[in-house]
N, CA, C and O atoms as a GROMACS GRO file, in nm:
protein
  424
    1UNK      N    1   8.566   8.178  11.819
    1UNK     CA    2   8.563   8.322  11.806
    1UNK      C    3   8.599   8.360  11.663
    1UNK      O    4   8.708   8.323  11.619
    2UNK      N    5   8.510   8.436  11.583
    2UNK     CA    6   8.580   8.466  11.449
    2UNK      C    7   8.594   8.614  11.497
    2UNK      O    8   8.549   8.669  11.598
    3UNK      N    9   8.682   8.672  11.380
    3UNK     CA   10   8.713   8.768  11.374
    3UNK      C   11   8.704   8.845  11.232
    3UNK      O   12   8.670   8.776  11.137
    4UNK      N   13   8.734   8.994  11.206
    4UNK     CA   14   8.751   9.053  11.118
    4UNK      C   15   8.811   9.081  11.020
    4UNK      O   16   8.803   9.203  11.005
    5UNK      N   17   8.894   9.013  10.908
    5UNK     CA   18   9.006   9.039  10.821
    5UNK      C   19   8.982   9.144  10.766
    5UNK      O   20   8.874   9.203  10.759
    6UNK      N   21   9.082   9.171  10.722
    6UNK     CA   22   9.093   9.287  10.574
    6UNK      C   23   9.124   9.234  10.419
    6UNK      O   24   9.147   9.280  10.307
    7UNK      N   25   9.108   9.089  10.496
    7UNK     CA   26   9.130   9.012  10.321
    7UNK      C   27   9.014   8.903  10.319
    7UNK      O   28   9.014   8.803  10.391
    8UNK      N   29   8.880   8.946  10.196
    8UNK     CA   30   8.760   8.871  10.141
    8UNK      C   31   8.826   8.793  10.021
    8UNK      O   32   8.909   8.823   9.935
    9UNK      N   33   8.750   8.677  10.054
    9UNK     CA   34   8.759   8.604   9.882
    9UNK      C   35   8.758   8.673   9.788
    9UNK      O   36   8.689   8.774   9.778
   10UNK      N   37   8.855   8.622   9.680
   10UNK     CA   38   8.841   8.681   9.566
   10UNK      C   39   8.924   8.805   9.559
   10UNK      O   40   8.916   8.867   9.453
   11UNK      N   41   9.028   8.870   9.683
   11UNK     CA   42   9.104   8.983   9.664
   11UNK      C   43   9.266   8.905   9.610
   11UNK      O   44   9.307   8.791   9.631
   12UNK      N   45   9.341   9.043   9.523
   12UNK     CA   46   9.460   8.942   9.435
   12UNK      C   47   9.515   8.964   9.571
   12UNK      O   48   9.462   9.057   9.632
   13UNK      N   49   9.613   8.896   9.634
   13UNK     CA   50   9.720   8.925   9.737
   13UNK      C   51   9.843   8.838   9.668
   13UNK      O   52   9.850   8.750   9.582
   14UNK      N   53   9.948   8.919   9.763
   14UNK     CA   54  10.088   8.776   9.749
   14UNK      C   55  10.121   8.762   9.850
   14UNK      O   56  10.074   8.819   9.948
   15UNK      N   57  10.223   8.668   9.849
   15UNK     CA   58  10.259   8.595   9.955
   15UNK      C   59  10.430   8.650   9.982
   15UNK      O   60  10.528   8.630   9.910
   16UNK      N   61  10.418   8.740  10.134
   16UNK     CA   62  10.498   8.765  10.162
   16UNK      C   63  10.579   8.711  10.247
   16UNK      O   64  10.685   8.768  10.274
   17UNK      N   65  10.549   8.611  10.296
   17UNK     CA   66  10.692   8.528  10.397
   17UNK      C   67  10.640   8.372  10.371
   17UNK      O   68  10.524   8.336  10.350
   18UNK      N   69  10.728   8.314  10.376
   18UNK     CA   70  10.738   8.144  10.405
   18UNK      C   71  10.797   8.150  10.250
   18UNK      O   72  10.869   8.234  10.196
   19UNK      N   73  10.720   7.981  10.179
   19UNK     CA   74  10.804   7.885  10.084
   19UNK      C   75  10.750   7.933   9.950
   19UNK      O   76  10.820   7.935   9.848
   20UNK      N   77  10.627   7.971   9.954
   20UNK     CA   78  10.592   8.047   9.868
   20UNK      C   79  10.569   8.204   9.842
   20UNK      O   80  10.484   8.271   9.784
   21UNK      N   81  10.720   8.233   9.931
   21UNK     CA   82  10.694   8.382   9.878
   21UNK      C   83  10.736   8.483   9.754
   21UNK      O   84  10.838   8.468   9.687
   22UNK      N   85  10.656   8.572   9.740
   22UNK     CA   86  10.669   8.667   9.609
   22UNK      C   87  10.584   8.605   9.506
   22UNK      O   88  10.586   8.643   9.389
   23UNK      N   89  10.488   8.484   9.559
   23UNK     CA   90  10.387   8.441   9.493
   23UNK      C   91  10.277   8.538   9.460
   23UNK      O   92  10.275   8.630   9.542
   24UNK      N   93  10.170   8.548   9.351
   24UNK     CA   94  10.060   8.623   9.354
   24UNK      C   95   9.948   8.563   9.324
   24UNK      O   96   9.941   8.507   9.214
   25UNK      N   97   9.835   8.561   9.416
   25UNK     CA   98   9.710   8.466   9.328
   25UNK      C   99   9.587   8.498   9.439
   25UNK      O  100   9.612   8.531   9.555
   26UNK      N  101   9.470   8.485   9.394
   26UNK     CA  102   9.344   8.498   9.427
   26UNK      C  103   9.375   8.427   9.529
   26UNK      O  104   9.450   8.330   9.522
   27UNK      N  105   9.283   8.497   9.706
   27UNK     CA  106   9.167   8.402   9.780
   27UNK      C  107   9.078   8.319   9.692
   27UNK      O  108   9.001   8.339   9.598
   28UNK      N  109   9.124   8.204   9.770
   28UNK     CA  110   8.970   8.089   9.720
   28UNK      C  111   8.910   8.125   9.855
   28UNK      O  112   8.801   8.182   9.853
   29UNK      N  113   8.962   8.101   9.962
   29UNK     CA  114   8.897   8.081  10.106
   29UNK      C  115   8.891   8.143  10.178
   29UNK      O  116   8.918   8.252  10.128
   30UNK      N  117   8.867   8.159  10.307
   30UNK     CA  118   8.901   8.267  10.449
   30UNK      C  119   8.883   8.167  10.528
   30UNK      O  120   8.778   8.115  10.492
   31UNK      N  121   8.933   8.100  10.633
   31UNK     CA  122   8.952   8.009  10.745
   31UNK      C  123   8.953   8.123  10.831
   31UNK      O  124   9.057   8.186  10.844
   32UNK      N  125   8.802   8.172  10.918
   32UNK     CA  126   8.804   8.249  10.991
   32UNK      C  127   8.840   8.246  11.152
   32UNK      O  128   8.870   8.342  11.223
   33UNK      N  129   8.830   8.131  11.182
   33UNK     CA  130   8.829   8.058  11.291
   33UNK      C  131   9.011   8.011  11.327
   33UNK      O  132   9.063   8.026  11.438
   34UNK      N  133   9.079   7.954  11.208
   34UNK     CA  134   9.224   7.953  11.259
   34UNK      C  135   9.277   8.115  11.163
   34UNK      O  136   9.398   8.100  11.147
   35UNK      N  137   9.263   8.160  11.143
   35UNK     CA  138   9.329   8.309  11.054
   35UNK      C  139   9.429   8.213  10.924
   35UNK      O  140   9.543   8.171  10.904
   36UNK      N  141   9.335   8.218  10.880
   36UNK     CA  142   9.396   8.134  10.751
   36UNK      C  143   9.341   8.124  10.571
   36UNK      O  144   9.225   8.100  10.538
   37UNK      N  145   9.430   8.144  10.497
   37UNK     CA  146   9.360   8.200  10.388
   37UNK      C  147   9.422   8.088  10.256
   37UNK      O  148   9.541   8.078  10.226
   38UNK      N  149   9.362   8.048  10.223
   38UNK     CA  150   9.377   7.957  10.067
   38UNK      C  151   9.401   7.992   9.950
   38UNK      O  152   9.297   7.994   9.884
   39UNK      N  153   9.505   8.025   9.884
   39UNK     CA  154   9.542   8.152   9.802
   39UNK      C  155   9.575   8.021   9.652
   39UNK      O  156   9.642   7.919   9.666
   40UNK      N  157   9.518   8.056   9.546
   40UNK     CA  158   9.549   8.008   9.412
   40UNK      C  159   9.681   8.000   9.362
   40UNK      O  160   9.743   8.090   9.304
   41UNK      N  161   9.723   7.876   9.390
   41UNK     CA  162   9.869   7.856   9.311
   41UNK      C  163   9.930   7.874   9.398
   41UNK      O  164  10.042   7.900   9.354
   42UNK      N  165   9.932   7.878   9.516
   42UNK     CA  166  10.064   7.922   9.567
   42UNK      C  167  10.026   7.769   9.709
   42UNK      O  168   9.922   7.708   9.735
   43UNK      N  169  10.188   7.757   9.777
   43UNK     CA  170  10.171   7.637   9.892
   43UNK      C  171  10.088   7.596   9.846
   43UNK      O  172   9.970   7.619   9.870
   44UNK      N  173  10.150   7.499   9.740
   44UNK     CA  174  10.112   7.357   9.689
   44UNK      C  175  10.209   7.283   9.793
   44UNK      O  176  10.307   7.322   9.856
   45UNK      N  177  10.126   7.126   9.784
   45UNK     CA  178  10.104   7.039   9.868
   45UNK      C  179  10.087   6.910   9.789
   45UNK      O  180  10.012   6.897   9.692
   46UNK      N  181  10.156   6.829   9.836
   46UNK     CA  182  10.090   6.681   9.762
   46UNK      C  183  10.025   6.584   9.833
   46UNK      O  184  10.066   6.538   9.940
   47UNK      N  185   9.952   6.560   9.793
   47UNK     CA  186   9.823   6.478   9.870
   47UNK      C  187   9.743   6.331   9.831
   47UNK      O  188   9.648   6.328   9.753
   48UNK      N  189   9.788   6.235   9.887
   48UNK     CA  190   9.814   6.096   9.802
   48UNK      C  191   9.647   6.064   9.841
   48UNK      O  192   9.597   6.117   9.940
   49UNK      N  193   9.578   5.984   9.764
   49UNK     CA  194   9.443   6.028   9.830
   49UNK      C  195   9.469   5.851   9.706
   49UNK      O  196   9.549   5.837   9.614
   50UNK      N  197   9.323   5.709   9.783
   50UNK     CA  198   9.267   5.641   9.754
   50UNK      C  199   9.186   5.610   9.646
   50UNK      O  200   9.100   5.697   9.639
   51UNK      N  201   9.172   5.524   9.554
   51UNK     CA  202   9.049   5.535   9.459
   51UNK      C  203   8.948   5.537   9.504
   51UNK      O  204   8.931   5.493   9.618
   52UNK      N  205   8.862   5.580   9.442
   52UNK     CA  206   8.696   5.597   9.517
   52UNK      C  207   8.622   5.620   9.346
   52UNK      O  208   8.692   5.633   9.246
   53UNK      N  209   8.480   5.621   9.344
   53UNK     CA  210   8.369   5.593   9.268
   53UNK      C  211   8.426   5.716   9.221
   53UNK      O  212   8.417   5.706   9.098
   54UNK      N  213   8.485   5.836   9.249
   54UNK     CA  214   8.424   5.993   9.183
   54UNK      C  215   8.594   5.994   9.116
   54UNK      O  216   8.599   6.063   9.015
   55UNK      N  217   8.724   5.933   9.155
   55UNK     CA  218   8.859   5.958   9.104
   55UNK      C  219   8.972   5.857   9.140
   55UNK      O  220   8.989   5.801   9.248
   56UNK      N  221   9.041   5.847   9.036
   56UNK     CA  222   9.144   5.754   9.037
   56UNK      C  223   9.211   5.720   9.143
   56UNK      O  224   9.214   5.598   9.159
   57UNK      N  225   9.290   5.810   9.258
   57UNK     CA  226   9.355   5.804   9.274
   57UNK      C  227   9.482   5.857   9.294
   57UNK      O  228   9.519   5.958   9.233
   58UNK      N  229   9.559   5.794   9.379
   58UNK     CA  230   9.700   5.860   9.326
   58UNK      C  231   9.768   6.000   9.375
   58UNK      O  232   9.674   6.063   9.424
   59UNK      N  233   9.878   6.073   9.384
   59UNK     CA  234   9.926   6.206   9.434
   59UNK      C  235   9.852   6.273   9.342
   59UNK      O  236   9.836   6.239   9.224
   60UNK      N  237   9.802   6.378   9.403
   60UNK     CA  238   9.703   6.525   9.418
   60UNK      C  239   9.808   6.635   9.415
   60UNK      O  240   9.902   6.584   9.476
   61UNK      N  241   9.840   6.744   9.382
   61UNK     CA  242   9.868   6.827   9.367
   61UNK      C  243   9.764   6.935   9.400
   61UNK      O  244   9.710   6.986   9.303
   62UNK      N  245   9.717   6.990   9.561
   62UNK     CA  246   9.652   7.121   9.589
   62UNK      C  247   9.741   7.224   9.654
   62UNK      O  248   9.863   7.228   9.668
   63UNK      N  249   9.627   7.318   9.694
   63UNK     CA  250   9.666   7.440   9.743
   63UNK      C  251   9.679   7.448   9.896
   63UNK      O  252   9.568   7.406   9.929
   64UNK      N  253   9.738   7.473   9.997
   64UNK     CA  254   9.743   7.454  10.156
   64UNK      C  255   9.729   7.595  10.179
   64UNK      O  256   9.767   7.699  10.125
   65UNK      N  257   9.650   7.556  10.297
   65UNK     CA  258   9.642   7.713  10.366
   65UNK      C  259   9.737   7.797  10.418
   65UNK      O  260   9.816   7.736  10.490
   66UNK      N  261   9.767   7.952  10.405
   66UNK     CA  262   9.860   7.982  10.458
   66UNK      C  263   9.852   8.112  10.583
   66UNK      O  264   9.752   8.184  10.575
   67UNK      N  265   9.924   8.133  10.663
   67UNK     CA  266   9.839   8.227  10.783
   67UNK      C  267   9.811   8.341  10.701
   67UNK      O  268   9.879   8.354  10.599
   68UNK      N  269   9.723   8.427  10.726
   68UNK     CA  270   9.684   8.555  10.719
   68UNK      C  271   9.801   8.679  10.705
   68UNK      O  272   9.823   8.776  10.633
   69UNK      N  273   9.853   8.621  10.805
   69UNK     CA  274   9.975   8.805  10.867
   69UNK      C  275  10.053   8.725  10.744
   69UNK      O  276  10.106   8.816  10.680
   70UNK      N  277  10.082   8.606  10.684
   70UNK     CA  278  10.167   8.616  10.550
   70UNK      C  279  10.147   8.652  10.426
   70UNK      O  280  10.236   8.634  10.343
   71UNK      N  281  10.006   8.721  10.385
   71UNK     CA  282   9.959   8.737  10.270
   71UNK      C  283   9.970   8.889  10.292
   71UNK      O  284   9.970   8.922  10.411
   72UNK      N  285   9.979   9.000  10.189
   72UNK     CA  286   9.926   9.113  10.172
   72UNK      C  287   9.890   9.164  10.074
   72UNK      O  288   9.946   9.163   9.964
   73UNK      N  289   9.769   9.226  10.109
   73UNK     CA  290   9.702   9.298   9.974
   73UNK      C  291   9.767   9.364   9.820
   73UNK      O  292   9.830   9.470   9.820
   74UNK      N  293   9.750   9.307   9.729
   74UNK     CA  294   9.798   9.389   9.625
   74UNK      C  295   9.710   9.509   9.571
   74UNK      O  296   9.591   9.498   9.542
   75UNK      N  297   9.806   9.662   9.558
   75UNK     CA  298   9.707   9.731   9.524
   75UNK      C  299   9.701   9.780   9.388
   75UNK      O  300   9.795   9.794   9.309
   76UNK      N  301   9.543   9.812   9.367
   76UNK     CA  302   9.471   9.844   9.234
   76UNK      C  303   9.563   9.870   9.109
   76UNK      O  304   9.557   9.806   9.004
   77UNK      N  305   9.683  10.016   9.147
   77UNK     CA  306   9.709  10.080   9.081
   77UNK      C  307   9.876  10.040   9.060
   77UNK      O  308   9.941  10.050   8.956
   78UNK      N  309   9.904  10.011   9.138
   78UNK     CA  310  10.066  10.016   9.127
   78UNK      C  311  10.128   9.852   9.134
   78UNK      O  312  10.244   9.820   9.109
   79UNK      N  313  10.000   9.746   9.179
   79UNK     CA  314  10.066   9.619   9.174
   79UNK      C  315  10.185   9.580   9.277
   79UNK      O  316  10.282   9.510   9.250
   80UNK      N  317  10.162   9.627   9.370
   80UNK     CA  318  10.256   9.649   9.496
   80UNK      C  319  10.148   9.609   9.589
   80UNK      O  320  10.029   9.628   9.611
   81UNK      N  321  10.282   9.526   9.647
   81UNK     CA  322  10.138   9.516   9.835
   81UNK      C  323  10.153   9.645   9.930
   81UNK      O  324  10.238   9.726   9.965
   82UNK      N  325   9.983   9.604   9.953
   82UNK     CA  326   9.965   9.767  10.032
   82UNK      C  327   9.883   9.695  10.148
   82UNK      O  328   9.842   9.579  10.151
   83UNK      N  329   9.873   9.792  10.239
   83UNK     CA  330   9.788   9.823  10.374
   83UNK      C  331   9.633   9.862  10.343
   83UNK      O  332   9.597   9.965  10.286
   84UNK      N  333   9.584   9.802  10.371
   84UNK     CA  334   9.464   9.847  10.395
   84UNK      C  335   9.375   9.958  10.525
   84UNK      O  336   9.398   9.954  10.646
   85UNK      N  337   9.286  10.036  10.464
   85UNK     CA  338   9.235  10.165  10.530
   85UNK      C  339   9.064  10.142  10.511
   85UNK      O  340   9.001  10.058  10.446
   86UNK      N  341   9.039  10.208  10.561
   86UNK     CA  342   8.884  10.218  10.538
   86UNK      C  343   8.838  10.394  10.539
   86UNK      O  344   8.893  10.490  10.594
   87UNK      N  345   8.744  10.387  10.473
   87UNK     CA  346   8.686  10.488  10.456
   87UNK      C  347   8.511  10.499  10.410
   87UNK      O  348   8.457  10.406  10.349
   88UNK      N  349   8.436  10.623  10.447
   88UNK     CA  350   8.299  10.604  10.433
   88UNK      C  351   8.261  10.714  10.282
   88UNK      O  352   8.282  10.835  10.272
   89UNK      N  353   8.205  10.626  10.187
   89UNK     CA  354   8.184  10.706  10.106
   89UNK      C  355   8.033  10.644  10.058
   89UNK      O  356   8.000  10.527  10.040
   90UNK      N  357   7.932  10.810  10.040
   90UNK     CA  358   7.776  10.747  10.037
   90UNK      C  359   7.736  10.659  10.109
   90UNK      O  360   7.669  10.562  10.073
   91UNK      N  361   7.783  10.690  10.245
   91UNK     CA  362   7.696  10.627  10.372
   91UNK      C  363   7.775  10.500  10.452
   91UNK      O  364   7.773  10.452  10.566
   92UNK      N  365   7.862  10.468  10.295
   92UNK     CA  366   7.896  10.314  10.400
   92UNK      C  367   8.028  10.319  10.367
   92UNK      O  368   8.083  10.406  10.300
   93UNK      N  369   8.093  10.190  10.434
   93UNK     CA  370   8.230  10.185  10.501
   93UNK      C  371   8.290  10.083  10.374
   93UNK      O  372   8.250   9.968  10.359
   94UNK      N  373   8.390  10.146  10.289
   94UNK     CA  374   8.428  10.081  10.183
   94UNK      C  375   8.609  10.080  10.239
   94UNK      O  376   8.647  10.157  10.327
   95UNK      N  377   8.720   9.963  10.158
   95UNK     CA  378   8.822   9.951  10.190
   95UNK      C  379   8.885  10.011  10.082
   95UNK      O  380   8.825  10.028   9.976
   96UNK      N  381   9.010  10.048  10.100
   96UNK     CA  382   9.098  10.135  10.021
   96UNK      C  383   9.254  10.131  10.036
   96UNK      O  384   9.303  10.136  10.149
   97UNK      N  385   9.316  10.123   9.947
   97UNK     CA  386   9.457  10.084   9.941
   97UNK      C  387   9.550  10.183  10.012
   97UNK      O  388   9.580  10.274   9.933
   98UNK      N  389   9.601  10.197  10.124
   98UNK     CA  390   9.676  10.283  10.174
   98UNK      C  391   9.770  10.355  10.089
   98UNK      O  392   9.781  10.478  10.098
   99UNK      N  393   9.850  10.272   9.992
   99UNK     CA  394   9.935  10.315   9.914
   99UNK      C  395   9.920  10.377   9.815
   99UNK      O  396  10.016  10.450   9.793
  100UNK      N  397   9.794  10.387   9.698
  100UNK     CA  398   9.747  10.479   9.672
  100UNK      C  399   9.628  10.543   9.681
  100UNK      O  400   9.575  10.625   9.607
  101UNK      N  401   9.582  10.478   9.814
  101UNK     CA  402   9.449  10.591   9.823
  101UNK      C  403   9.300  10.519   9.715
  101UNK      O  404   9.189  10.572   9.718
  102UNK      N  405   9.321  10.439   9.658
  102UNK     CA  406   9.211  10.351   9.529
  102UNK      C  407   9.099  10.296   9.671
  102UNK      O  408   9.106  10.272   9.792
  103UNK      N  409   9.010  10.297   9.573
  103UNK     CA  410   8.888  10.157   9.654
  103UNK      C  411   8.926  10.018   9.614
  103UNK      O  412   8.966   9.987   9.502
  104UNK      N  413   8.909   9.934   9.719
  104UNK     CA  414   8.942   9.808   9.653
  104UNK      C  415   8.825   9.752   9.665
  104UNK      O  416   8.834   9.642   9.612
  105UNK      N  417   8.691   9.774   9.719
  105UNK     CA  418   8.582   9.662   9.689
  105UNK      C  419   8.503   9.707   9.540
  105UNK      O  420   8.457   9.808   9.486
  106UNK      N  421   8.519   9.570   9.517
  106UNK     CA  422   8.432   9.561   9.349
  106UNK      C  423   8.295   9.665   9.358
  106UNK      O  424   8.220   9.677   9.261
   0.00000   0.00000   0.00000
């Protein structure tokens, strides 16, 4: 069953609860299926991975997924996490920062 987020790739969010919180960094991902989002720089992970033809080897340093309800939107204007709203402007259904009222799709 997927479902609907309010957070697309590519929106800034931070990370408001767990090991990396008060972190800030881009969606890489959306894991629609477990509610899970892959956020830049933040829940790093070390990951010991084999040599193979394409890389050495050795501990990895990536990014781990983190749930959804722990990320929230940062908004446009004030750099604060906000709530997201929707609203219809010229026909279609665009998202908008509760906190100040901004559009947030590009």
């Amino acid at each position: 069953m997927s479902v609907k987020f309010k957070v697309k790739k590519g929106d800034k969010v931070i990370v408001i609860s767990g090991r990396s919180k008060g972190q800030q960094g881009e969606v890489l991902k959306v894991f629609r299926e477990s509610a899970r989002v892959v956020v830049q720089g933040t829940n790093l992970v070390k990951k010991h991975t084999k040599p193979s033809a394409k890389s050495a080897g050795g501990v990895v340093e990536k990014e781990a997924s983190i749930h959804i309800s722990n990320v929230a939107l940062i908004d446009p204007v004030e750099s604060k996490p906000t709530k997201v709203g929707y609203q219809m402007v010229d026909g279609r259904k665009i998202r908008i920062a509760r906190r100040s009222g901004q559009p947030i799709d590009r």
